[in-house]
C-alpha positions in Angstrom: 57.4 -13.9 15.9 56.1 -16.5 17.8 54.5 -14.2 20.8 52.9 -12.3 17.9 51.3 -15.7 16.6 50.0 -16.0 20.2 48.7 -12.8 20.9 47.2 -12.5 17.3 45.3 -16.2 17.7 44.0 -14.8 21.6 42.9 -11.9 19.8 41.0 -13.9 17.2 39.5 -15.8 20.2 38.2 -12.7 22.4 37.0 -10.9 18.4 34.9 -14.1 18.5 33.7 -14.3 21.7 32.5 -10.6 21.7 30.6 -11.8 18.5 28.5 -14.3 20.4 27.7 -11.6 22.7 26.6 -9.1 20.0 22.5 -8.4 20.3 22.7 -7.1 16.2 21.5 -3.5 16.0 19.2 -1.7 18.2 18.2 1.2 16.8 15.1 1.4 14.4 17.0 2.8 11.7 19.8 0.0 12.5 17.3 -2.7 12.3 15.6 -1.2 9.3 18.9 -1.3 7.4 20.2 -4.8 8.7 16.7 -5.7 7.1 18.1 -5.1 3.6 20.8 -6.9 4.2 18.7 -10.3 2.6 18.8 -8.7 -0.5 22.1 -9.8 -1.7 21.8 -9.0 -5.2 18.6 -7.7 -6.8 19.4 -7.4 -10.3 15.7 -7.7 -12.0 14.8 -5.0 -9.3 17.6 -2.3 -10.3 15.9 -2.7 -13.9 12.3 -2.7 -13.0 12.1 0.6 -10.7 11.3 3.7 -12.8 13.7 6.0 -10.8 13.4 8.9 -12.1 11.3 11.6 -14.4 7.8 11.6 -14.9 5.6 8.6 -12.6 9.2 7.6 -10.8 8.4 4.9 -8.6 9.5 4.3 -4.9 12.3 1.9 -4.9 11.7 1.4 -1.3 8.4 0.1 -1.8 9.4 -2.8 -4.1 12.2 -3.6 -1.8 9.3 -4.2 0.8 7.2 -6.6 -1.6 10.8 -8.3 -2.4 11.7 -8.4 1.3 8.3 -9.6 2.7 8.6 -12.5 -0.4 11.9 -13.4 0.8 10.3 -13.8 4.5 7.9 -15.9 3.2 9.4 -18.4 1.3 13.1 -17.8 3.2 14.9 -18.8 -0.5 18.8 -20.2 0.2 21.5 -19.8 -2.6 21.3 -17.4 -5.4 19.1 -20.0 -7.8 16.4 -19.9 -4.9 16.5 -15.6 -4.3 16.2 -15.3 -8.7 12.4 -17.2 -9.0 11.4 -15.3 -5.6 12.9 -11.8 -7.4 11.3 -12.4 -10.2 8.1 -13.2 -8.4 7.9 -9.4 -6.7 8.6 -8.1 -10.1 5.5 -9.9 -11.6 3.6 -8.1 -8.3 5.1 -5.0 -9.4 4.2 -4.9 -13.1 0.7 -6.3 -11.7 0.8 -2.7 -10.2 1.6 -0.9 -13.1 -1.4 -2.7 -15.1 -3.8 -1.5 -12.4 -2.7 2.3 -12.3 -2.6 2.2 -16.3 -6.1 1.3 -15.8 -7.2 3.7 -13.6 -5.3 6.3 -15.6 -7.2 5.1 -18.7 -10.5 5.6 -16.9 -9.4 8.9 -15.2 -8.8 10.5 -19.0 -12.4 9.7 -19.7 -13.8 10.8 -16.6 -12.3 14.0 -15.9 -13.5 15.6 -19.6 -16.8 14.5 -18.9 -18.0 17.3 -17.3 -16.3 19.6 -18.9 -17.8 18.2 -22.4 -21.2 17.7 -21.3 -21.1 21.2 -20.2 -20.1 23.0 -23.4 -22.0 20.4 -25.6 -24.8 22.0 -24.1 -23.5 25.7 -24.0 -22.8 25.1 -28.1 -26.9 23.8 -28.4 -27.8 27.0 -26.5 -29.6 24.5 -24.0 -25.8 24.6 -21.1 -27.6 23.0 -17.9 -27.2 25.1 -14.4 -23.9 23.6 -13.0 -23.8 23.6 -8.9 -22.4 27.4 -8.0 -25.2 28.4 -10.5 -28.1 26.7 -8.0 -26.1 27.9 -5.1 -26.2 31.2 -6.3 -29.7 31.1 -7.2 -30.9 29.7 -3.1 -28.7 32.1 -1.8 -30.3 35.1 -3.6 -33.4 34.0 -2.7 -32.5 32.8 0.7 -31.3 36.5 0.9 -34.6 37.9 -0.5 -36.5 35.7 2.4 -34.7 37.0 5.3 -35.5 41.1 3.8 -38.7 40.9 3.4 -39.1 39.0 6.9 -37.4 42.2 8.3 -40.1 44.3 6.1 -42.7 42.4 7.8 -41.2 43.1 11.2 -40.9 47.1 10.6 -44.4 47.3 8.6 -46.3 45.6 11.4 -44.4 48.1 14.0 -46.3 51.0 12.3 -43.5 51.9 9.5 -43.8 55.6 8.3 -45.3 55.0 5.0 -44.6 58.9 3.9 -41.1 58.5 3.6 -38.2 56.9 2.4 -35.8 55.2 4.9 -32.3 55.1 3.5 -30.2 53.1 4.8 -32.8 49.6 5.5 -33.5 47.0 3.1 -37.0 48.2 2.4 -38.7 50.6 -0.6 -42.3 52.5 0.0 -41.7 53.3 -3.6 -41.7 49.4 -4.3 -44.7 49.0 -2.4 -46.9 51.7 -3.8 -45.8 51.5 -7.4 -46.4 47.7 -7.4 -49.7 47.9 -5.7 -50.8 50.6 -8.1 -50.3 48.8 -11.3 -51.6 45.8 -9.8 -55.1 47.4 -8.8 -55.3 50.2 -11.5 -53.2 49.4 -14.6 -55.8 47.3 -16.2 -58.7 49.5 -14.5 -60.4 51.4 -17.5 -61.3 54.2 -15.1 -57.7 55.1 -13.7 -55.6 53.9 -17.1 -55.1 57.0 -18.6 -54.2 59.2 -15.5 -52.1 56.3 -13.8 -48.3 56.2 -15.1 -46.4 54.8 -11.6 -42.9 55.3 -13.7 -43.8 59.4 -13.7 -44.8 59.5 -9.8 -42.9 60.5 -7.2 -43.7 58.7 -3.9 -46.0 61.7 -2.7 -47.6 61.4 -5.2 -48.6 57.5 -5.8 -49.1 57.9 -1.9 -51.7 61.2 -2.6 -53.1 58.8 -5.1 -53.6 56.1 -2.9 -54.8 58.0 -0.2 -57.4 59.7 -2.1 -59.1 56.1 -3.3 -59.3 55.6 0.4 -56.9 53.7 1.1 -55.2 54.0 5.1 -52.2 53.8 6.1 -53.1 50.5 8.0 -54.3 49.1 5.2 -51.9 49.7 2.7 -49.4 48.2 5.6 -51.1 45.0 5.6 -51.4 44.6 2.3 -47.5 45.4 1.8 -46.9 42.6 4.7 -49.3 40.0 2.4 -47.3 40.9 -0.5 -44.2 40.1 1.6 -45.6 37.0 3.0 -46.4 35.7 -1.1 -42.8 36.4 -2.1 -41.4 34.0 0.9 -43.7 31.8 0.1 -42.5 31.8 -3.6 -39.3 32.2 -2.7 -39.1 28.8 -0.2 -40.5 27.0 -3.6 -38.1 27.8 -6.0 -35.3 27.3 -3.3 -37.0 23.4 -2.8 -37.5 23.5 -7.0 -33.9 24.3 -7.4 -32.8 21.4 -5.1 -35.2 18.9 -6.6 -33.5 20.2 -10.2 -30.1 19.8 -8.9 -30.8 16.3 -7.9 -31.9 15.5 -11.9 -29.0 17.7 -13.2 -26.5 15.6 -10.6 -28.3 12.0 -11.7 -28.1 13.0 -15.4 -24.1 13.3 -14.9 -23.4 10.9 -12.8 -25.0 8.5 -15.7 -23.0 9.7 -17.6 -20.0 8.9 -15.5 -21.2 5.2 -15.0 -21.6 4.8 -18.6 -17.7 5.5 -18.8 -16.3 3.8 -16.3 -15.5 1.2 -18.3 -12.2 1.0 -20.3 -12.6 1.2 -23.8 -12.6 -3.0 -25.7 -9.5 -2.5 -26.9 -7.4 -0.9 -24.0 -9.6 -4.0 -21.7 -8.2 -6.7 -24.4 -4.6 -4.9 -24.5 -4.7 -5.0 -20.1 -5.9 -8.4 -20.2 -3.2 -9.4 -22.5 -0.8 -8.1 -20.0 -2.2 -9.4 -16.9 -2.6 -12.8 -18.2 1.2 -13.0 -19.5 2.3 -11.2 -16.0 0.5 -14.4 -14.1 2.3 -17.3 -16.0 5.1 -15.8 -15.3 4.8 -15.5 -11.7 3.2 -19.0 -11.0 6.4 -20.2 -13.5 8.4 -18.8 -11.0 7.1 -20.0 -8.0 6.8 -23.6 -9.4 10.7 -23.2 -10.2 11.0 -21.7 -6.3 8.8 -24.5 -5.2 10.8 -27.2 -6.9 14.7 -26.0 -6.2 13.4 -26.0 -2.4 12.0 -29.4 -2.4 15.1 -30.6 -4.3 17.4 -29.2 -1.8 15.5 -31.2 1.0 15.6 -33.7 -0.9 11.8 -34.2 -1.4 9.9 -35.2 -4.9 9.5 -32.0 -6.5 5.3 -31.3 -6.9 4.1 -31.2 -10.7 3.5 -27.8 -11.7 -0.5 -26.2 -12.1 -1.6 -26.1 -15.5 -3.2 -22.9 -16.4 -5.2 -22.1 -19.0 -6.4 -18.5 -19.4 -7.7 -16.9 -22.5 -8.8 -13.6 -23.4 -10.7 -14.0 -26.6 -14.1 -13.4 -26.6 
């Protein structure tokens, strides 16, 4: 028995001198868990994290508010960890009052648009929303870069007795528009001139036979194109200057909500106010048990006086 006795107290001896010697854990993961180690018991923080169902919370992340608290007032003894506990769950509710804020203002917000919209659809007067002016540039933006081909084949001497399938371009266009543009309101040719009858051997015959050539009838088909671009580029820059009003008139509208409503701001003041007495109440207790314990006079605590009544 008594060789047992001896071994057992040298084996006590060398447990403790490979204790000294221990360097803790050296891992990250090992020195992320010895980290939690500090909190010993955390009973306001099991009750405080939403853990599961709809807008669960990340335990994890209050432990780090807890933890960091803990590091910066290092509390000793249960009665000193409680106030500093209760501290990070005053932060934590803090929180909470911020995101029911901002959920508050994102129920407004997001049904703006969507109500301004068909408000205006119901009053027969729905604004052009963004794809609708995207739309409307690209078609003309699309119109701009035809005719500039047009131009390009016209001024290359374009057969003008034909049709040319398969290109972006219409002799029929050309000489029906021209036609009821010179001779629809021209008592002389109103009777005999009905464009949606001709064929395009025809309206050219016709053409031809008031003298026009086919050099002239090019370049005036290539001004035509020329005024379209040209009314085309100004209903693109219209469009964005509309846009611009359209996306000012909204975005006053947004403004104008993003504000909570008197009686949700009166409620979340309420609740912030009531969540800061009770975390300067706590670190006043904290402040005090630690200056008691090193045996210093404990500081009076900060009167606060905060009101939400208007």
């Amino acid at each position: 028995m008594e060789k047992q006795s001896v071994a057992s107290l040298a084996k006590v001896e060398s447990n403790r001198a490979n204790a000294l010697k221990s360097t803790g854990p050296r891992t990250v993961d090992g020195k992320n868990t010895a980290r939690w180690n500090a909190l010993k018991h955390g009973l306001l923080s099991k009750a405080v994290v939403l853990r599961e169902g709809e807008g669960k919370e990340d335990e994890k992340e209050f432990k780090e508010l807890l933890l960091s608290l803990q590091e910066t007032y290092s509390p000793e003894g249960t009665m000193e960890e409680i106030p500093v506990e209760r501290i990070a769950v005053g932060y934590w509710r803090l929180r909470r009052a911020i995101r029911f804020e901002t959920g508050m203002l994102r129920e407004d917000l997001d049904c703006i648009s969507f109500d301004y919209y068909n408000e205006a659809d119901y009053r027969g007067t729905k604004p052009k929303q963004r794809k609708d002016f995207e739309a409307a540039r690209r078609k003309d933006r699309q119109t701009i870069r035809e005719n500039k081909y047009c131009i390009k084949l016209l001024a290359a001497g374009l057969d003008l007795s034909v049709t040319h399938e398969g290109k972006p371009i219409s002799i029929d266009t050309y000489y029906r528009n021209l036609i009821n543009e010179e001779y629809e309101y021209n008592d002389a040719y109103f009777e005999e001139v009905d464009t949606d009858e001709m064929t395009l051997d025809q309206m050219r015959e016709f053409l031809i036979n008031d003298g026009w050539t086919d050099d002239e009838l090019r370049n005036n088909f290539i001004q035509r194109d020329v005024r379209e671009i040209e009314l085309c580029k100004k209903r693109i820059k219209d469009l964005f200057a509309e846009e611009k009003a359209e996306t000012f008139k909204l975005s006053r509208l947004l403004y104008t909500k993003a504000v909570l409503k008197e009686e949700d701001l009166n409620r979340l003041l309420r609740y912030e106010t009531a969540i800061d007495k009770q975390i300067y109440k706590a670190l006043h207790e904290l402040l005090r048990l630690q200056s008691a314990r090193r045996g210093e006079r404990p500081s009076l605590p900060v009167a606060l006086d905060v009101s939400t009544d208007s």
